[in-house]
DRENDO-1510 file (C-alpha; in Angstrom, 1 decimal, always signed):
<recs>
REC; n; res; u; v; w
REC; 1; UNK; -28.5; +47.5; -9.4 .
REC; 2; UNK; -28.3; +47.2; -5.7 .
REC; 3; UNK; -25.7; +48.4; -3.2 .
REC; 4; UNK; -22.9; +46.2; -3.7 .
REC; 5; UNK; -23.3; +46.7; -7.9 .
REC; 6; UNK; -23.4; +50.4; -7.4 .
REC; 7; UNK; -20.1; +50.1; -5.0 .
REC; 8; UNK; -17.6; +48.2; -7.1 .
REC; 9; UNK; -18.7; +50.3; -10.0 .
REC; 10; UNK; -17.8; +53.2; -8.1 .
REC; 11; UNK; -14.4; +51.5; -7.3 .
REC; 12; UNK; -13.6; +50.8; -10.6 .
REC; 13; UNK; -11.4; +53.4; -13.4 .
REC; 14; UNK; -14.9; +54.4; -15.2 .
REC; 15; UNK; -16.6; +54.8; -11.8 .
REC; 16; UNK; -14.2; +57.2; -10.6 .
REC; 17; UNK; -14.0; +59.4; -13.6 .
REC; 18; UNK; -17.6; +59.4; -13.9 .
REC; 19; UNK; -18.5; +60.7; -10.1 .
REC; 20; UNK; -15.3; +63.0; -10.9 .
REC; 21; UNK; -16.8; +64.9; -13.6 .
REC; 22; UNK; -20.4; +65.1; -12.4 .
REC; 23; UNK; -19.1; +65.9; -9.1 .
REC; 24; UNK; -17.5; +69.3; -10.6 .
REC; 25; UNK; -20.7; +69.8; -11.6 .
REC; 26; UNK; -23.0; +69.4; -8.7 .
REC; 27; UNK; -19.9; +72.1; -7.2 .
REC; 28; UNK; -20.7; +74.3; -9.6 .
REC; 29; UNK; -24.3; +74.1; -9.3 .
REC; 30; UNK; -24.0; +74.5; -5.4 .
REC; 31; UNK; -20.8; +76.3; -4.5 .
REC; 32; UNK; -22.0; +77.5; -0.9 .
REC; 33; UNK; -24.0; +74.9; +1.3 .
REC; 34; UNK; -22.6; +76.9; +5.0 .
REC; 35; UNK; -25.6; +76.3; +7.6 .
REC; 36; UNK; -27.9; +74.1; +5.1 .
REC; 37; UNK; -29.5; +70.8; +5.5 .
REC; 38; UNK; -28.1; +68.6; +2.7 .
REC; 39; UNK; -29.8; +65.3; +2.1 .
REC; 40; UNK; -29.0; +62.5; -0.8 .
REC; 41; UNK; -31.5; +60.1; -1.6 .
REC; 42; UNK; -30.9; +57.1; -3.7 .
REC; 43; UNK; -26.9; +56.1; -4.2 .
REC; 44; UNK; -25.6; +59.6; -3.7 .
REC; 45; UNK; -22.4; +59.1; -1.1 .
REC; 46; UNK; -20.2; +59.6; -3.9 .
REC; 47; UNK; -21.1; +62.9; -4.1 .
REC; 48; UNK; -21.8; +64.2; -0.6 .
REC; 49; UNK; -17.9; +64.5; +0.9 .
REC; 50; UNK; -17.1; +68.0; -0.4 .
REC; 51; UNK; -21.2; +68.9; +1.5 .
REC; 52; UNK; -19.4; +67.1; +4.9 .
REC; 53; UNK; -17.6; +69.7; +7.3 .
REC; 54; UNK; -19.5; +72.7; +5.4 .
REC; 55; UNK; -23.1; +72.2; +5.4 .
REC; 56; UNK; -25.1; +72.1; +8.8 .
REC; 57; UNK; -26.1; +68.3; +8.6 .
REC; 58; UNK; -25.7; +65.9; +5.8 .
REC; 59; UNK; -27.2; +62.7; +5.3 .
REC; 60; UNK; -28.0; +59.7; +2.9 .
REC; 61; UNK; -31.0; +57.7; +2.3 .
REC; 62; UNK; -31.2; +54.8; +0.2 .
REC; 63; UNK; -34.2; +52.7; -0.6 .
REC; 64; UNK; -34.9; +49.6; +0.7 .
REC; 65; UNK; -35.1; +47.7; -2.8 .
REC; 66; UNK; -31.3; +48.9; -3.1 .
REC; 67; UNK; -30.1; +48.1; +0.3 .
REC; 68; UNK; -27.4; +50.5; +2.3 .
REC; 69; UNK; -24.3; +50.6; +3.1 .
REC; 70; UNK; -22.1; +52.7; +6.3 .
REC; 71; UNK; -21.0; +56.2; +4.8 .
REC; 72; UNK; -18.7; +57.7; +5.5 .
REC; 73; UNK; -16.2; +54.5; +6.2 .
REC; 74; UNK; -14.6; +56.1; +9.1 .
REC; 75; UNK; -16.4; +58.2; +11.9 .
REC; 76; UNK; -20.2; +58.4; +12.7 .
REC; 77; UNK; -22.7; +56.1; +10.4 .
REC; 78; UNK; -24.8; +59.1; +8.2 .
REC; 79; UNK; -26.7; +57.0; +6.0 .
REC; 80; UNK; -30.3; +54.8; +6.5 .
REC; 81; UNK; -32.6; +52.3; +5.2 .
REC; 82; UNK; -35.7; +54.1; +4.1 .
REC; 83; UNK; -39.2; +53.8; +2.0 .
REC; 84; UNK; -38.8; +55.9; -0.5 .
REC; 85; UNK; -42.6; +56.4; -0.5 .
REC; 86; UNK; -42.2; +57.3; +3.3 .
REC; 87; UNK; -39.0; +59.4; +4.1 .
REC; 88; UNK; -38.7; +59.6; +7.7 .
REC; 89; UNK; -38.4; +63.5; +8.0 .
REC; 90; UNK; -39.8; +66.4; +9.1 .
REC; 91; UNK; -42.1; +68.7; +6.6 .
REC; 92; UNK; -39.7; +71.0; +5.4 .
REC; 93; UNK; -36.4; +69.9; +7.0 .
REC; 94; UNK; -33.7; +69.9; +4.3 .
REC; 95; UNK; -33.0; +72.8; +2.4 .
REC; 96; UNK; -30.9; +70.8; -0.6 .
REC; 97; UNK; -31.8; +67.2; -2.0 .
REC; 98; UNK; -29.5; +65.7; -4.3 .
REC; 99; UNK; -31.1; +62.8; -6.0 .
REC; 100; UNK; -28.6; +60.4; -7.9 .
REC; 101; UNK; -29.4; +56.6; -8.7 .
REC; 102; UNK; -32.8; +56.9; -7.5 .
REC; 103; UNK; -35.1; +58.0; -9.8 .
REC; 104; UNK; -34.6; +56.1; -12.7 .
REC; 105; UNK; -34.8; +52.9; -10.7 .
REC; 106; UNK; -38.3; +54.3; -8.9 .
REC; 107; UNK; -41.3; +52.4; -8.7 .
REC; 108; UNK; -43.1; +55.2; -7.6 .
REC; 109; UNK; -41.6; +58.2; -9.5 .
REC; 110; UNK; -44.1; +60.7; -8.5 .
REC; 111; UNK; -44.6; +59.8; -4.8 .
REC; 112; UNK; -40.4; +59.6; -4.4 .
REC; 113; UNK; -41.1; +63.5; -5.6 .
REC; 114; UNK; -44.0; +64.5; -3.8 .
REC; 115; UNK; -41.8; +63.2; -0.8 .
REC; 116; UNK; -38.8; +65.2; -1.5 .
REC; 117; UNK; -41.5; +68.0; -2.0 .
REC; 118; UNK; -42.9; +67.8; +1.7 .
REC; 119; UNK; -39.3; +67.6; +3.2 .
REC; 120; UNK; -37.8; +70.3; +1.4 .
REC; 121; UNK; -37.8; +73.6; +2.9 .
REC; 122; UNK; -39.8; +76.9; +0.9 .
REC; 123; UNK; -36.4; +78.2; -1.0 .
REC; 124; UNK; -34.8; +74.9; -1.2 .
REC; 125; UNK; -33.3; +73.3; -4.3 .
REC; 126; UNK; -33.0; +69.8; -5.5 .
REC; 127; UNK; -30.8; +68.4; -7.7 .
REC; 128; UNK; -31.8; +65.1; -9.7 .
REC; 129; UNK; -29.0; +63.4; -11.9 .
REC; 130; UNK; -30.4; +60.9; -14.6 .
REC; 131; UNK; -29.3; +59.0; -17.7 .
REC; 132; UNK; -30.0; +61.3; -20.9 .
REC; 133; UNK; -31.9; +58.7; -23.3 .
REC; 134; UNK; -29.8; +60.2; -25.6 .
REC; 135; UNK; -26.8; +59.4; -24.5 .
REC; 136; UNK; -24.2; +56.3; -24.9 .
REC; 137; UNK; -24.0; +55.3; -21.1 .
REC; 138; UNK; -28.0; +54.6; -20.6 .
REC; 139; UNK; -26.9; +52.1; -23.3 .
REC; 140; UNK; -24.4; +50.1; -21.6 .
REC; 141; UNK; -25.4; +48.1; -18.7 .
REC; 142; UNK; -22.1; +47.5; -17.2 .
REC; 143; UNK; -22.5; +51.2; -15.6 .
REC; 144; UNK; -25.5; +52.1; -13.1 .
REC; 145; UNK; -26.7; +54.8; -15.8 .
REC; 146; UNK; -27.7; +51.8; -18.0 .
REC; 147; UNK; -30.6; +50.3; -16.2 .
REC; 148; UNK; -33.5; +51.9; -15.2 .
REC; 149; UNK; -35.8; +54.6; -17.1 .
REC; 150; UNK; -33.4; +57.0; -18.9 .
REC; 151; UNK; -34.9; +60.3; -19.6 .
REC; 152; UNK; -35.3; +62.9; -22.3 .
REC; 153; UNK; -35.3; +67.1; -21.2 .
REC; 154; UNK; -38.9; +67.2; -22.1 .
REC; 155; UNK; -39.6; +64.4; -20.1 .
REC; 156; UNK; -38.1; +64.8; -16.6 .
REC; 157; UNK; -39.6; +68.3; -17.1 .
REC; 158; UNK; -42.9; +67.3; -17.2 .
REC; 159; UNK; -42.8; +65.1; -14.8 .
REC; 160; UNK; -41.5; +68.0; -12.3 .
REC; 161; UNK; -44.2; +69.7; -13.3 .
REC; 162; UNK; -46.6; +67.0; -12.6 .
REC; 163; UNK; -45.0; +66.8; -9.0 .
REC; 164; UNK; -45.0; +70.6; -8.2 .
REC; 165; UNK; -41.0; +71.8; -9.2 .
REC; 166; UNK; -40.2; +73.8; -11.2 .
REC; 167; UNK; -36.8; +73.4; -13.2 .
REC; 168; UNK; -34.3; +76.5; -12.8 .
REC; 169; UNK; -31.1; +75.2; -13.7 .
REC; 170; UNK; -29.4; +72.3; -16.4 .
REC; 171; UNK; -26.2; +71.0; -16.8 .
REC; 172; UNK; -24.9; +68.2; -18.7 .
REC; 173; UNK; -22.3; +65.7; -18.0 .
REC; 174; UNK; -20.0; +62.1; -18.9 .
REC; 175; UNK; -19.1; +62.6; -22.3 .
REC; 176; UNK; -16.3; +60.2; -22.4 .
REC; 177; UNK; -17.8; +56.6; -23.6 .
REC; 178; UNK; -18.1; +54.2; -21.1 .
REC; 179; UNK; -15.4; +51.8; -21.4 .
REC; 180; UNK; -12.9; +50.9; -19.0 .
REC; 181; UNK; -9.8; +51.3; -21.4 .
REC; 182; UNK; -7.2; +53.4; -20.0 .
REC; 183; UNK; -5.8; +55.3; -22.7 .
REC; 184; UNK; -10.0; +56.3; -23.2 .
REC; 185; UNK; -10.4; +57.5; -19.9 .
REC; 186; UNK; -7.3; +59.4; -19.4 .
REC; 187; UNK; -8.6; +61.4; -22.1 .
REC; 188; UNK; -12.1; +62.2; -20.4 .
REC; 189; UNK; -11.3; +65.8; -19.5 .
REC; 190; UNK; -10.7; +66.4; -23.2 .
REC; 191; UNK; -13.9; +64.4; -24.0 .
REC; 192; UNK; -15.8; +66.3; -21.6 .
REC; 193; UNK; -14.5; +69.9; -22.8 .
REC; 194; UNK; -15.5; +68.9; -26.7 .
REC; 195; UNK; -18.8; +67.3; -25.8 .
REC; 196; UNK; -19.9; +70.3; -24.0 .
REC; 197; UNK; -19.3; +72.6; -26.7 .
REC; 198; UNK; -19.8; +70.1; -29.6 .
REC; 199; UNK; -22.6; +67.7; -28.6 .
REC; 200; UNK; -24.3; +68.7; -25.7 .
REC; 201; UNK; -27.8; +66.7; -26.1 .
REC; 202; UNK; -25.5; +63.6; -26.4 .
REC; 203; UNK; -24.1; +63.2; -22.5 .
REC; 204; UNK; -24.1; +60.5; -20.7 .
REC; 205; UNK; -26.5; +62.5; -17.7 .
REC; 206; UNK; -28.6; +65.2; -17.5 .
REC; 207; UNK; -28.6; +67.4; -14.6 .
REC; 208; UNK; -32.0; +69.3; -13.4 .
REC; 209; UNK; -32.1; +71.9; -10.4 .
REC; 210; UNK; -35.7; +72.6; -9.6 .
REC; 211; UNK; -37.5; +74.6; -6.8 .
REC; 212; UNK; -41.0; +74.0; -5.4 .
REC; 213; UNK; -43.8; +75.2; -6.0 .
REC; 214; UNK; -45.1; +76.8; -3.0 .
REC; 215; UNK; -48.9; +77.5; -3.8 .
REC; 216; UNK; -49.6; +74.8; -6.3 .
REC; 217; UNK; -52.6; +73.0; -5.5 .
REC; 218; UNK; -53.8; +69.9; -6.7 .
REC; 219; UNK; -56.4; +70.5; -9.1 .
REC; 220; UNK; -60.2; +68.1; -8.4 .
REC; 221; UNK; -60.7; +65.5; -10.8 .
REC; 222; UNK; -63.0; +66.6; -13.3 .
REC; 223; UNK; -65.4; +63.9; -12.6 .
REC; 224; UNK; -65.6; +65.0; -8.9 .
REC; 225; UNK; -66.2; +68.4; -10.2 .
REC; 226; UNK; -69.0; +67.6; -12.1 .
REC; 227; UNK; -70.8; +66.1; -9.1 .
REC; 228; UNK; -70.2; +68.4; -6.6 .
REC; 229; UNK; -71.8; +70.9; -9.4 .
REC; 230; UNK; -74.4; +69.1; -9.6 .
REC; 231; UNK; -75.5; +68.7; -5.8 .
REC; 232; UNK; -74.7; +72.2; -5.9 .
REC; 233; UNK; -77.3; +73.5; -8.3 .
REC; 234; UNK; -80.3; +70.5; -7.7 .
REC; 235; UNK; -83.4; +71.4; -6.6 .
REC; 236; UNK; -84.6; +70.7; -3.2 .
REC; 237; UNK; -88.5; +69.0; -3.3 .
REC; 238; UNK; -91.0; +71.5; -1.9 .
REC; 239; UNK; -92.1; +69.8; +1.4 .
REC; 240; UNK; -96.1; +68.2; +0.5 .
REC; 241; UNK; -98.9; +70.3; +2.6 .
REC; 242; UNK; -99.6; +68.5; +5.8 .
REC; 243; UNK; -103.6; +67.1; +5.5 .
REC; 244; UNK; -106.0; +69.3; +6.8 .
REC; 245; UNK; -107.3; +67.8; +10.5 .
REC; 246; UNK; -111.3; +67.2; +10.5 .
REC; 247; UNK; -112.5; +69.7; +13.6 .
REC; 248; UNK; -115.3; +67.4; +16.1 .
REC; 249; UNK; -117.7; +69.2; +17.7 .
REC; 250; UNK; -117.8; +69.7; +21.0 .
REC; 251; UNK; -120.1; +67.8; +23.3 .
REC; 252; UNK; -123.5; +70.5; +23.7 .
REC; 253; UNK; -122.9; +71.7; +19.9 .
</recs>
């Protein structure tokens, strides 16, 4: 879905409970952000207004297959146009990343990661939102959490793990089903309270903070092992004897 797609859903009943009730969770999940960097990547305005006013600098970057859009509406423009391969920021700039619409929709999962890895500062956190494959809304593609890769636990896990985070923190959210019928959706707090307690695997998102991994290293391929074993450990040739030289006598000899 690009820009305008993730806008009017946004605008619509379901839109707003949905950024309602995983909004009270990214709260939760980061209560304080006074005198942090705060960046969103993906479609993650929605949920960057409570960060504006309290954190140090917040900002949103979108990828150019999605497009962009001015945010906030009134006041100074604090979102951009960016590669998601290539994010125009200093090595260890932002200290939180929230991650919402992005992922999923990645061409390049694990360089959007190893990206958010080189910009995010030793202690920072980021916080990725993605469609639980589980779930009724990465079923219905009338909302933004139905296109895309949805994802199990297990596997945004290992991908993190792949990418050098390591998950601290889950929370689950949208348990309400995704239909815009009124009477549904003024019951979502209800639905939410009951799916947390009754049916937690079954959300409509799953919520991942992870941290970095400071002093992971990449490990060397195992065939590039092999040969740098084996230049390490191969004989050198002895060097032949140089002929011997014929000695000429000396005229008078």
């Amino acid at each position: 879905m690009d820009v305008i797609d993730l806008r009017d859903f946004y605008g619509r009943p379901l839109g707003r409970v949905a950024q309602h009730h995983i909004a009270r969770r990214v709260e939760q999940i980061w209560p304080d952000v006074r005198g942090l960097n705060v960046l969103g990547l993906g479609f993650a305005t929605p949920y960057l207004a409570p960060f504006v006013g309290k954190a140090e600098r917040t900002i949103g970057l979108m990828p150019a297959r999605q497009g962009v859009m001015q945010w906030p509406a009134n006041g100074k423009c604090l979102t951009g146009l960016v590669d998601e391969r290539e994010l125009p920021l200093p090595d260890e700039s932002m200290d939180r990343v929230l991650l919402v619409h992005g992922l999923e929709a990645s061409e390049s999962k694990r360089g959007l990661l190893r990206q958010i890895w080189r910009v995010l500062a030793p202690g920072g956190r980021l916080l990725i939102v993605v469609p639980n494959r589980r779930g009724l809304w990465a079923r219905r593609e009338a909302t933004p959490f139905g296109h895309g890769q949805p994802f199990s636990r297990s596997q945004i896990t290992q991908l993190l793990r792949e990418s050098m985070f390591s998950p601290s923190d889950w929370e689950v959210a949208l348990f309400v089903p995704p239909f815009d019928w009124r009477p549904l959706l003024r019951s979502a707090s209800a639905w939410e309270r009951a799916g947390h307690m009754l049916w937690p695997r079954f959300s409509g998102v799953i919520m991942v903070e992870a941290t970095k991994q400071i002093y992971a290293a990449t490990p060397l391929p195992a065939s590039r092992k092999m040969k740098s074993r084996v230049r390490a450990i191969a004989p050198l040739p002895t060097p032949a004897p140089a002929p011997a030289r014929a000695v000429l006598p000396e005229d008078g000899d």
